[in-house]
Backbone as CSV, one residue per row, in Angstrom:
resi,resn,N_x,N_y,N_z,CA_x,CA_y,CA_z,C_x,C_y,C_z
1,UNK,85.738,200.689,231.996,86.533,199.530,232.417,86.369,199.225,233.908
2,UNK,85.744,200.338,234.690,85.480,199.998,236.316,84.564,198.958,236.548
3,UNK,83.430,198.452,235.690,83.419,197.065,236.272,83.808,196.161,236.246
4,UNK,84.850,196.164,235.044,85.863,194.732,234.867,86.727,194.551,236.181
5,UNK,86.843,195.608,237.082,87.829,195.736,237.890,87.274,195.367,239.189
6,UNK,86.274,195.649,239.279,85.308,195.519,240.778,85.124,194.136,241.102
7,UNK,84.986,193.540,242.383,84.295,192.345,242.373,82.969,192.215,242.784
8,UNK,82.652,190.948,242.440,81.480,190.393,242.504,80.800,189.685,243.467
9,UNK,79.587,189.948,243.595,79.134,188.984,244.989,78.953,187.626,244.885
10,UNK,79.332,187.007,243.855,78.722,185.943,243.112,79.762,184.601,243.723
11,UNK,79.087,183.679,244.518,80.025,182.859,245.447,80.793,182.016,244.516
12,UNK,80.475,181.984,243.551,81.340,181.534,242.408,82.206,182.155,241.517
13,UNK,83.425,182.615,241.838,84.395,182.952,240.854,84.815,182.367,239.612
14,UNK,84.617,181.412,239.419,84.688,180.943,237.784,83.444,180.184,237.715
15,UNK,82.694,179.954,236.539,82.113,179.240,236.140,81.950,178.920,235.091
16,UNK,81.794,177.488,234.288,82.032,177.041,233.203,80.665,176.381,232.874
17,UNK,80.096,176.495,231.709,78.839,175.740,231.044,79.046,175.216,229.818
18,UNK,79.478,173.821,229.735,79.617,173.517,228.452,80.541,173.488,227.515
19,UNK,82.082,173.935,227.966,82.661,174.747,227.278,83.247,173.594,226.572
20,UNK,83.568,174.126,225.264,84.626,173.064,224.128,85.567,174.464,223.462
21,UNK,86.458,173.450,223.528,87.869,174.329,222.458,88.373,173.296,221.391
22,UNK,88.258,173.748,220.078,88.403,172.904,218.820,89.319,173.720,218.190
23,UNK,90.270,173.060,217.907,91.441,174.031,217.164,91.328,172.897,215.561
24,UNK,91.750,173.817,215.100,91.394,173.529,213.439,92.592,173.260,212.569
25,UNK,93.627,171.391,213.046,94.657,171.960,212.080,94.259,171.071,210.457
26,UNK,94.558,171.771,209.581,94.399,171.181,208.354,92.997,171.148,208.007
27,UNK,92.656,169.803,207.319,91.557,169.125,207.585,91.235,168.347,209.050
28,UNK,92.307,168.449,209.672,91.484,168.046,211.154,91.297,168.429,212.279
29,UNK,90.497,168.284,212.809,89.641,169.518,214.230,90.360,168.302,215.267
30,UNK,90.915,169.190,215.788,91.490,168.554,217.178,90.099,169.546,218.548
31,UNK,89.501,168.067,219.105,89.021,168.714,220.511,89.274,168.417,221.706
32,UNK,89.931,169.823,221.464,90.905,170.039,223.062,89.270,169.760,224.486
33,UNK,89.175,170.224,224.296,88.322,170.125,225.827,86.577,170.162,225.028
34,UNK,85.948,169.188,225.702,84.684,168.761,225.294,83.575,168.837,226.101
35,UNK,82.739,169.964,226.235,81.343,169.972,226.971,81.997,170.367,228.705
36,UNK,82.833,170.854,228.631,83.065,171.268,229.999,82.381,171.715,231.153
37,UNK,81.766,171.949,232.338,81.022,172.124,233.069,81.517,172.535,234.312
38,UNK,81.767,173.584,235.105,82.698,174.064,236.081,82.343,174.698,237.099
39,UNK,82.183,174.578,238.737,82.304,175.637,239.391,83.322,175.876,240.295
40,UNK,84.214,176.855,240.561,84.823,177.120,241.330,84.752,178.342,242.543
41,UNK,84.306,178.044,243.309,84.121,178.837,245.002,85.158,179.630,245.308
42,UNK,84.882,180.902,245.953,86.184,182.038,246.643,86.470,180.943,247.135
43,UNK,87.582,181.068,247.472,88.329,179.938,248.843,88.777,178.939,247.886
44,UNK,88.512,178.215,247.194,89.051,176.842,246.876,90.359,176.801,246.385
45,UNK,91.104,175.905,246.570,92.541,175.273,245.929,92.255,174.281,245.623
46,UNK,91.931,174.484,243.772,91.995,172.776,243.009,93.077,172.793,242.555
47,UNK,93.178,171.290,241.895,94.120,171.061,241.610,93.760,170.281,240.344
48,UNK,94.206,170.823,238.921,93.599,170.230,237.586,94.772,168.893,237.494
49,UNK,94.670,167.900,237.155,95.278,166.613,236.692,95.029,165.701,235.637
50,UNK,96.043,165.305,234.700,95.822,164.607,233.478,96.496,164.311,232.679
51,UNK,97.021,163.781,232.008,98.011,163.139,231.357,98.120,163.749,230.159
52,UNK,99.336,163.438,229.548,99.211,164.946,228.407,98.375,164.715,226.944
53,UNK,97.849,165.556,226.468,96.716,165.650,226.072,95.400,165.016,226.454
54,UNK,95.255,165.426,228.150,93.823,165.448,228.714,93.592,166.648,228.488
55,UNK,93.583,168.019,227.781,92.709,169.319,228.205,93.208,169.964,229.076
56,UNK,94.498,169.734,230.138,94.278,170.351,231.180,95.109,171.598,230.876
57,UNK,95.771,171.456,230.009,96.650,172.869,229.772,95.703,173.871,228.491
58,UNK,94.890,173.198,227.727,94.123,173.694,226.970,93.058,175.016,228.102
59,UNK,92.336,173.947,228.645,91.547,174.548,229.996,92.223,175.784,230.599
60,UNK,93.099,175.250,231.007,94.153,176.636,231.947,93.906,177.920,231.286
61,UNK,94.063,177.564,229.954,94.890,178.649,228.980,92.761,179.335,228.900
62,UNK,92.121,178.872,228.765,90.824,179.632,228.991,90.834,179.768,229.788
63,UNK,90.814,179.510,231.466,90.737,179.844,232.312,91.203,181.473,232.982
64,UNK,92.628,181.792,231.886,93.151,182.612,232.057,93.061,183.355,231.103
65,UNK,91.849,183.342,230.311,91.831,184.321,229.129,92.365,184.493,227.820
66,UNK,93.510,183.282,228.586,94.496,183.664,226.747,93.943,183.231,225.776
67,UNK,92.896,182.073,225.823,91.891,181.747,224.694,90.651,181.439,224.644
68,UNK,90.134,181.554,223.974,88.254,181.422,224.063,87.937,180.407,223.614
69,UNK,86.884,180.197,224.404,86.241,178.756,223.862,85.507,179.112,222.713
70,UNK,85.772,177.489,221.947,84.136,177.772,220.617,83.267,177.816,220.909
71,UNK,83.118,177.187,221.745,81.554,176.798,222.609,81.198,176.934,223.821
72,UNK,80.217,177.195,224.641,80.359,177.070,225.787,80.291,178.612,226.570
73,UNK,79.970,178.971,227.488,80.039,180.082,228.136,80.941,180.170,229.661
74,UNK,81.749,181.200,229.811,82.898,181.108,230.880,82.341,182.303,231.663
75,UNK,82.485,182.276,232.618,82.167,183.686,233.361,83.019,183.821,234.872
76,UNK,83.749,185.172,234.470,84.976,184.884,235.139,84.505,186.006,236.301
77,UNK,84.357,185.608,237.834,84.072,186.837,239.175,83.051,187.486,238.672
78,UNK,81.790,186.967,237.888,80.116,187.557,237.419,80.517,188.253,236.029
79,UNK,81.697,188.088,235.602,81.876,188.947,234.026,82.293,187.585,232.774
80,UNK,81.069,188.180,231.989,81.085,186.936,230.626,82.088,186.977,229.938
81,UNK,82.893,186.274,229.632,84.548,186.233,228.985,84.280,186.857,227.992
82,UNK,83.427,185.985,226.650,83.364,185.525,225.764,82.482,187.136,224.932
83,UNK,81.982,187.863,225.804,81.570,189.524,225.514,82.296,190.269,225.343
84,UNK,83.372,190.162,225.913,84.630,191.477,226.013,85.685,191.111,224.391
85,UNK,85.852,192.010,224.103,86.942,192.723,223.180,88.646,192.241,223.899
86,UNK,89.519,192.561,222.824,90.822,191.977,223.307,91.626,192.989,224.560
87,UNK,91.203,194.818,224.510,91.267,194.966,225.438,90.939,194.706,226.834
88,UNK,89.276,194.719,226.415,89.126,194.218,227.989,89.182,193.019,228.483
89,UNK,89.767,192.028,228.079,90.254,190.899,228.276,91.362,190.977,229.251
90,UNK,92.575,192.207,228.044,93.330,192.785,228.972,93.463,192.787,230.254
91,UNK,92.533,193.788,230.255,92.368,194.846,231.694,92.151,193.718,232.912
92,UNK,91.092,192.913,232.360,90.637,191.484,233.332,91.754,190.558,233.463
93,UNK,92.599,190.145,233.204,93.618,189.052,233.167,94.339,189.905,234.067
94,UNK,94.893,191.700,233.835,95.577,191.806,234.729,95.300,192.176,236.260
95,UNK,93.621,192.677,236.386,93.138,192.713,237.592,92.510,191.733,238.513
96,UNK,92.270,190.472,237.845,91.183,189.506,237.959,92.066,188.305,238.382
97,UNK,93.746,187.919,237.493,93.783,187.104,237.718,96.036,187.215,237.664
98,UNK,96.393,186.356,238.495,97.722,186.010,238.745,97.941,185.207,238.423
99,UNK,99.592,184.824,237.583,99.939,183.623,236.900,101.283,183.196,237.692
100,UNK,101.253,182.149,237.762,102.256,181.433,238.399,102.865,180.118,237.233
101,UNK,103.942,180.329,236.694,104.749,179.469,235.499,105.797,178.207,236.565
102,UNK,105.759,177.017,235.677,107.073,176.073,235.959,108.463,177.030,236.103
103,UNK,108.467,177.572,234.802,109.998,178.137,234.436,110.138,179.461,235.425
104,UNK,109.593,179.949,235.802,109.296,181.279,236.843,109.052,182.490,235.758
105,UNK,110.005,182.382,234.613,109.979,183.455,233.933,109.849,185.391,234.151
106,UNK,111.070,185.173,234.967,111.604,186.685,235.347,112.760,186.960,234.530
107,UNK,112.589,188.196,234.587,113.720,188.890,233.809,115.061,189.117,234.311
108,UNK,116.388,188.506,234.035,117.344,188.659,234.471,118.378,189.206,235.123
109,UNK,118.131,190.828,234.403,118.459,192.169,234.886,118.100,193.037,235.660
110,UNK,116.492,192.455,236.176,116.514,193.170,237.073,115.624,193.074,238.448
111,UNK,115.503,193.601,239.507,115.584,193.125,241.091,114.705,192.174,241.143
112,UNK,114.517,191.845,242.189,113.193,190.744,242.729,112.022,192.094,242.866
113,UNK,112.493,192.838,243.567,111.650,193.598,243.447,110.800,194.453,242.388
114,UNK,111.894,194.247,241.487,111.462,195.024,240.419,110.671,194.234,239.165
115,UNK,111.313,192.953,239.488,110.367,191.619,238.757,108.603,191.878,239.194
116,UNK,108.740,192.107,240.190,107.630,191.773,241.222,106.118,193.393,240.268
117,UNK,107.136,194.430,240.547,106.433,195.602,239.664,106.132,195.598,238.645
118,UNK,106.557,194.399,237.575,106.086,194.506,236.530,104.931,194.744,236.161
119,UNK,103.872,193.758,236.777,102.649,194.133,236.855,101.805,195.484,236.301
120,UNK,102.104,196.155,237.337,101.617,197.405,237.777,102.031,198.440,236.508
121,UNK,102.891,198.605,235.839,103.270,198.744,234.568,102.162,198.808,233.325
122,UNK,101.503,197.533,233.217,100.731,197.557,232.365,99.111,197.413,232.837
123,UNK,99.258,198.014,234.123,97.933,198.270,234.604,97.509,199.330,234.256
124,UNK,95.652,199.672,233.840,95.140,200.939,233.389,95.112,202.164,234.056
125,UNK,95.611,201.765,235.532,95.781,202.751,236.492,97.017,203.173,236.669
126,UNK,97.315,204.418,236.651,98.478,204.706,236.991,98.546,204.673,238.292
127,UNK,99.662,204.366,238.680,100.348,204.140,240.214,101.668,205.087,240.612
128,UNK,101.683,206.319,241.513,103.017,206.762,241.424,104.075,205.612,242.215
129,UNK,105.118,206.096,241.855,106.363,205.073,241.541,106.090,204.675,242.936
130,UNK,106.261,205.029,244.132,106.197,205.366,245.129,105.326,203.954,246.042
131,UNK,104.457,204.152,245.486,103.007,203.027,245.677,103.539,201.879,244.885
132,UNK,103.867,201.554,243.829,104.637,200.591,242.944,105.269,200.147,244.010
133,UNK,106.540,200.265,244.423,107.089,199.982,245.096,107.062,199.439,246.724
134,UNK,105.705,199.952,247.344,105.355,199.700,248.539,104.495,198.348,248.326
135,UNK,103.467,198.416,246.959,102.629,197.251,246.610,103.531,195.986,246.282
136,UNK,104.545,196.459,245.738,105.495,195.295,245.541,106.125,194.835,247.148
137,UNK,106.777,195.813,247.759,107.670,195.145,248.894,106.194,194.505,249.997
138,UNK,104.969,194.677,249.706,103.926,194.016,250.381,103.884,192.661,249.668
139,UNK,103.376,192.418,248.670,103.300,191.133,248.138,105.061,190.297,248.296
140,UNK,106.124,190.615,248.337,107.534,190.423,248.792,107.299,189.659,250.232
141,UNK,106.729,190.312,251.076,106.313,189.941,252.218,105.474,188.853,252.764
142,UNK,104.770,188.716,251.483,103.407,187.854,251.726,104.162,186.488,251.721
143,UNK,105.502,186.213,250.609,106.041,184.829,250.202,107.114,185.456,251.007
144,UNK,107.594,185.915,251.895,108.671,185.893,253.101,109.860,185.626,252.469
145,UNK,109.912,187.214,251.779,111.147,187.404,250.900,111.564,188.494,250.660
146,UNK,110.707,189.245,251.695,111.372,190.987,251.586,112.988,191.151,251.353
147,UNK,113.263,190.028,252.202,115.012,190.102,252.436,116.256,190.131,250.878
148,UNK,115.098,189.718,250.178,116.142,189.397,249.075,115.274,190.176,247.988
149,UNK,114.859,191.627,248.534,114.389,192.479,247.164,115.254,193.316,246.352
150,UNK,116.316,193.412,246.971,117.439,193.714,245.697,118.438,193.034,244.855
151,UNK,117.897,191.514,245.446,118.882,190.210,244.682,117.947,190.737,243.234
152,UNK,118.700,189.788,242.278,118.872,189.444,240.663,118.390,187.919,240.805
153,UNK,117.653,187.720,239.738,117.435,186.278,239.819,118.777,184.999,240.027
154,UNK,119.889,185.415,239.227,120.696,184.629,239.798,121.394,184.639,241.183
155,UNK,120.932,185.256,241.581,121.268,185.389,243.314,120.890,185.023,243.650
156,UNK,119.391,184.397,243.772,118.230,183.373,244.113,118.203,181.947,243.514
157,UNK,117.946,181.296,244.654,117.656,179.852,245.173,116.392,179.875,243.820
158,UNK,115.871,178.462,243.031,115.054,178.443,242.425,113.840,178.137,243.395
159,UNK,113.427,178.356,244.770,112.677,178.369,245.477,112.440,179.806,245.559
160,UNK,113.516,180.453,245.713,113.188,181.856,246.269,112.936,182.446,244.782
161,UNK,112.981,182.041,243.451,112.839,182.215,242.491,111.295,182.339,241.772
162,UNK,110.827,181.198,242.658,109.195,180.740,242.170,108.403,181.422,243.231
163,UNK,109.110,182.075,244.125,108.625,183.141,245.391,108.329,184.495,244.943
164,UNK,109.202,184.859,243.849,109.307,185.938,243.185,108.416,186.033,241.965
165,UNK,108.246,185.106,241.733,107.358,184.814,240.578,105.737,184.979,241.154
166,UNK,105.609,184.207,242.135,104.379,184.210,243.524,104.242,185.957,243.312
167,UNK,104.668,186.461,244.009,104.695,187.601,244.424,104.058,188.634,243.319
168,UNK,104.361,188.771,242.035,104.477,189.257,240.629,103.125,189.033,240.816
169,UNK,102.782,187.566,241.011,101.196,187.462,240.725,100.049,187.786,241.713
170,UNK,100.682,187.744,242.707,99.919,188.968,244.246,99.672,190.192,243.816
171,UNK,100.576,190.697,243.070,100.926,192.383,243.972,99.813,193.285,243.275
172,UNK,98.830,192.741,241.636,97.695,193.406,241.944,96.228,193.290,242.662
173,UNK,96.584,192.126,243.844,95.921,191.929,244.338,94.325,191.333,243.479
174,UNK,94.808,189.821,242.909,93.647,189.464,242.325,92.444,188.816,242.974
175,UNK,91.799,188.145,241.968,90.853,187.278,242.577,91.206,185.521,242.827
176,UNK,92.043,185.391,241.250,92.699,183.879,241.253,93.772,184.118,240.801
177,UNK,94.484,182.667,241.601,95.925,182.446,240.927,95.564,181.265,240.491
178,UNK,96.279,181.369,239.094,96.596,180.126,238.135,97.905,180.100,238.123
179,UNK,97.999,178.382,238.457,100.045,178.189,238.816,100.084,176.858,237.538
180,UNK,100.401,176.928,237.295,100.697,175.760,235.802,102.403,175.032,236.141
181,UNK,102.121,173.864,236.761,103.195,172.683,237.056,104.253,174.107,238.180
182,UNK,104.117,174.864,239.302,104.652,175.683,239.656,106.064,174.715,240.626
183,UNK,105.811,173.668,240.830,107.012,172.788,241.100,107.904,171.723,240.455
184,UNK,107.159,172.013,239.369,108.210,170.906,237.788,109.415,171.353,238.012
185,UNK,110.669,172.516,238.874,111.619,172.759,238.386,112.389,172.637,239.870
186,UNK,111.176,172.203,240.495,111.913,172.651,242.550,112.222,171.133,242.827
187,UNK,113.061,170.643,243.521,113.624,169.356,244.439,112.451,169.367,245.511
188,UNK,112.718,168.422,245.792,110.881,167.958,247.180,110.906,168.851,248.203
189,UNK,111.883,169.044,248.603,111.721,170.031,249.801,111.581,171.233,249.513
190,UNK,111.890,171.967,248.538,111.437,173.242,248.088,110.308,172.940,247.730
191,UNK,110.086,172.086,246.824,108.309,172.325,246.571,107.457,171.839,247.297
192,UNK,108.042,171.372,248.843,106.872,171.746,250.015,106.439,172.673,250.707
193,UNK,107.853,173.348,250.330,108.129,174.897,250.956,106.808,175.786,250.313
194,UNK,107.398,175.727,248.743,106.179,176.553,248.096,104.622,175.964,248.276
195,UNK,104.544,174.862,248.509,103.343,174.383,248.542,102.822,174.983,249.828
196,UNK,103.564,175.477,250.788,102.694,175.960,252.169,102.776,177.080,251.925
197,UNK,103.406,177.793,250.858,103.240,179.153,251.062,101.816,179.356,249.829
198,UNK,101.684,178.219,249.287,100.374,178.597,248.212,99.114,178.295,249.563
199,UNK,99.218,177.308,250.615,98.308,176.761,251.791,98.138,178.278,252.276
200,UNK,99.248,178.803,252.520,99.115,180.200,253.393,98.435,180.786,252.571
201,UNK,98.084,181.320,251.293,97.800,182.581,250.666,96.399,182.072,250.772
202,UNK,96.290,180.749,250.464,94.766,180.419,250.193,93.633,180.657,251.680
203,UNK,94.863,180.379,252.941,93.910,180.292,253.698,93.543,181.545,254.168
204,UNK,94.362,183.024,253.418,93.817,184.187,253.712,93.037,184.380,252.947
205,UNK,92.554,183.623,251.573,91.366,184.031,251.165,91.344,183.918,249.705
206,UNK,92.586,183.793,249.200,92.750,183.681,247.381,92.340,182.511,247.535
207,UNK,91.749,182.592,245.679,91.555,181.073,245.256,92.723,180.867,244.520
208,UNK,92.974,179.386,244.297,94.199,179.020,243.707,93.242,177.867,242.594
209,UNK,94.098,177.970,241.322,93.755,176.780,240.558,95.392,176.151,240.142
210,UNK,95.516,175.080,240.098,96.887,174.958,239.814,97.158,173.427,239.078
211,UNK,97.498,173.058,237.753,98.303,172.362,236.783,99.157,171.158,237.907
212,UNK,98.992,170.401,237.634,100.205,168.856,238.069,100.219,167.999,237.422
213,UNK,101.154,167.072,237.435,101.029,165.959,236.902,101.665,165.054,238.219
214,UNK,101.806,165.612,239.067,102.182,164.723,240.436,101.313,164.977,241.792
215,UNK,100.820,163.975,241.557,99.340,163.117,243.019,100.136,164.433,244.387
216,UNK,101.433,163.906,244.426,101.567,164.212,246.090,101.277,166.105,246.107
217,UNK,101.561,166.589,244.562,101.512,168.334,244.964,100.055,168.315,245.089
218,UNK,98.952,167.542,244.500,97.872,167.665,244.209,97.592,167.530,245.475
219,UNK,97.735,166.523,246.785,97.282,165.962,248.171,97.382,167.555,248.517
220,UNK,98.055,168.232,248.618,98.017,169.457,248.903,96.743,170.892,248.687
221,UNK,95.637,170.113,248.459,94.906,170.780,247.491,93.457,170.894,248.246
222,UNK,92.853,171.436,248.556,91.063,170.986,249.000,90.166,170.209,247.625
223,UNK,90.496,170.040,246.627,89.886,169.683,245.550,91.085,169.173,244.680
224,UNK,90.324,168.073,244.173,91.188,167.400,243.060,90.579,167.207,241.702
225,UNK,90.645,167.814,240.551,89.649,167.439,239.279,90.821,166.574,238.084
226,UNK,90.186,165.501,238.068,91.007,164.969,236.643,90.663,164.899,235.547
227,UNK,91.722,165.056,234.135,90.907,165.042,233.056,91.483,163.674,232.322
228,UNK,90.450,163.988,231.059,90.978,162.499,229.904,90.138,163.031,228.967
229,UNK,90.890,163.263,227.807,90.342,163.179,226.349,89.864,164.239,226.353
230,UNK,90.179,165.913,227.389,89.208,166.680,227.215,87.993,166.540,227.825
231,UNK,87.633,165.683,228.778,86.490,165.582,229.521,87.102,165.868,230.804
232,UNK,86.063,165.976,231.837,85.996,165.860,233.492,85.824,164.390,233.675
233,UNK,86.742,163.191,234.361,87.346,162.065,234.768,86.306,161.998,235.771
234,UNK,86.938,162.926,236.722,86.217,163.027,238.118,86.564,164.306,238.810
235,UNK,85.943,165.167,240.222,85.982,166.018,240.387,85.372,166.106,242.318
236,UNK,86.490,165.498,242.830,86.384,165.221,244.044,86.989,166.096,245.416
237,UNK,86.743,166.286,246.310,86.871,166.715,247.339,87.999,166.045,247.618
238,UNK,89.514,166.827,248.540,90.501,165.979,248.846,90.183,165.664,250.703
239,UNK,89.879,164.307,250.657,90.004,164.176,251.991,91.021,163.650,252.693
240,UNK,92.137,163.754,252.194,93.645,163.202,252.729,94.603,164.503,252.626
241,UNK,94.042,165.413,252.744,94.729,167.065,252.369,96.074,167.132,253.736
242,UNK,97.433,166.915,252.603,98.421,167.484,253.121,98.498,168.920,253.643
243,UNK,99.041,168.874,254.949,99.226,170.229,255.336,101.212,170.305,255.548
244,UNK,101.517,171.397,254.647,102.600,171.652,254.241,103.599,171.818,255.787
245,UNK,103.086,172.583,256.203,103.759,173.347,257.591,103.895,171.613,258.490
246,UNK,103.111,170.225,258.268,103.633,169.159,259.262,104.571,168.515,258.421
247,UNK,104.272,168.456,257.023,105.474,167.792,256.213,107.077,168.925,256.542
248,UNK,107.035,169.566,256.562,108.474,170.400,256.878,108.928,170.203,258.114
249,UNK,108.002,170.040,259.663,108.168,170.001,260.832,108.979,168.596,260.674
250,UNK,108.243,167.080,259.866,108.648,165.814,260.011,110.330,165.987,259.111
251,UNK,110.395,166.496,258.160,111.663,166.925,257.437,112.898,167.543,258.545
252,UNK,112.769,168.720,259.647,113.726,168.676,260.101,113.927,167.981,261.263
253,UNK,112.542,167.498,261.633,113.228,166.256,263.079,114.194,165.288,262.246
254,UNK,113.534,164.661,260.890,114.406,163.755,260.648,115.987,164.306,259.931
255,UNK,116.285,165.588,259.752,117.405,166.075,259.689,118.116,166.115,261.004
256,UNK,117.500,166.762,261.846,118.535,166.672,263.301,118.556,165.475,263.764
257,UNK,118.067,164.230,263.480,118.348,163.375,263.755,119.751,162.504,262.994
258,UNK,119.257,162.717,261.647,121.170,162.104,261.382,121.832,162.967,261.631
259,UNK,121.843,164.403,262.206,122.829,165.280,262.419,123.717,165.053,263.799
260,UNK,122.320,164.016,264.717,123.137,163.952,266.010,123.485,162.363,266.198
261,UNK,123.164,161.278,264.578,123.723,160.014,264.347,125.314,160.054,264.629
C-alpha cells in the first residue's frame, strides 16, 4: 500500500482522458458525464460550475473515488483509479484526498478536536494517541481555530463549523481538497471568511477543487470550468480573481463607518 501513499512527481495531480459515467436506470442509460478530458496542476483552485444536472456533482463524486467511470481513464497524483480494488481505493481517498461538505457533517458529541481526528482512525497507519492529537491541534491551527478545540459543534458559529470540517480534511495532510457547495449554508460574510481561508491553504501549496453554483464564490478561484449536459462548457483561467483578505478589509471600513454615522 506504500505507493498509494507516496507522492508523485507528476505536475499533474489529476488527470482525466475521456471519461463517461452512465448509470443504468431501467431501460434507460442516463449519461452523467460524457468524454471528459481533464488536467489539474499542484497549485490550482478550480472551481467546477453548472446547473443541476450538468455532471458536476457526478464528476466530483469520481474525482473523489466514490465512483468509477465506465469509460475513460482517471489518474489520481500518477496512480490509475480504475486498477485498484475497493481497498485500495480506500487507503487513496484517505491519504490522497480531503473532503469538504455544504452540511459540514460532524458529529455532535464530540470536540472540534476530536471531529478533526476522525480521520486518522481509519488510516492504515497507526498513530499513537498522542500524535493524533498534535496532527489534529496542527490542522486546528491552519483554519485559526485552535481556540475552540474543546467546543461541541453546537457551540460553534456555522463558520467556525465549516472550519472544523476544513481541518478534518487537512489533518492527513493530502494532496487535494474537494469542497462540494462548502458555502451553501454560510451568510456572505462568513463565506468570505472561509473563502480566504481556502486562498490561504492554497497559496501554501494544496490544490483545491471545489462545487458552486454561485459566480461570486467561483471569482475566488484561479480557474473556472463549466459544465452542461455532462460536457466541458468551457474551462478558463480567472482573470478577475477575488482576493478574500480585500473583500473583508472593504467590509469593516464600511462597518465602522455606520458605527461612527
Amino acid at each position: 500500500m506504500s505507493d498509494l501513499i507516496q507522492k508523485s512527481a507528476s505536475p499533474s495531480v489529476i488527470f482525466l482522458d475521456a471519461v463517461h459515467k452512465i448509470y443504468h436506470s431501467g431501460e434507460v442509460d442516463v449519461h452523467a458525464v460524457r468524454g471528459v478530458s481533464l488536467s489539474i496542476a499542484r497549485g490550482e483552485f478550480v472551481a467546477v460550475m453548472g446547473a443541476s444536472g450538468s455532471g458536476k456533482s457526478t464528476l466530483m463524486n469520481m474525482l473523489g473515488c466514490l465512483d468509477r467511470p465506465t469509460k475513460g481513464r482517471y489518474v489520481l497524483d500518477g496512480i490509475t483509479v480504475s486498477e485498484l480494488n475497493r481497498k485500495q481505493l480506500s487507503v487513496l481517498r484517505n491519504h490522497k484526498l480531503g473532503f469538504v461538505f455544504q452540511s459540514f457533517n460532524l458529529l455532535a458529541r464530540t470536540s472540534a478536536l476530536e471531529n478533526v481526528e476522525l480521520p486518522m482512525f481509519y488510516s492504515n497507519e497507526f498513530l499513537p494517541l498522542r500524535q493524533q492529537k498534535e496532527s489534529a491541534l496542527k490542522a486546528l491551527e491552519k483554519v485559526g481555530l485552535t481556540d475552540r478545540a474543546s467546543h461541541h459543534p453546537s457551540q460553534l458559529s456555522g463558520g467556525q463549523q465549516q472550519r472544523v470540517a476544513l481541518a478534518r480534511a487537512l489533518v492527513n495532510e493530502p494532496e487535494v481538497i474537494l469542497a462540494d457547495e462548502p458555502t451553501g449554508n454560510l451568510d456572505s460574510r462568513t463565506s468570505i471568511e472561509i473563502m480566504g481561508v481556502f486562498q490561504a491553504l492554497n497559496k501554501a501549496g494544496i490544490t483545491i477543487v471545489m462545487v458552486t453554483h454561485e459566480l461570486d464564490i467561483a471569482s475566488y478561484c484561479n480557474r473556472i470550468i463549466i459544465m452542461r449536459d455532462g460536457e466541458i462548457l468551457s474551462d478558463e483561467p480567472n482573470l478577475n480573481r477575488h482576493l478574500a483578505t480585500d473583500e473583508l478589509a472593504l467590509l469593516n471600513q464600511a462597518e465602522r463607518r455606520v458605527k461612527l454615522a
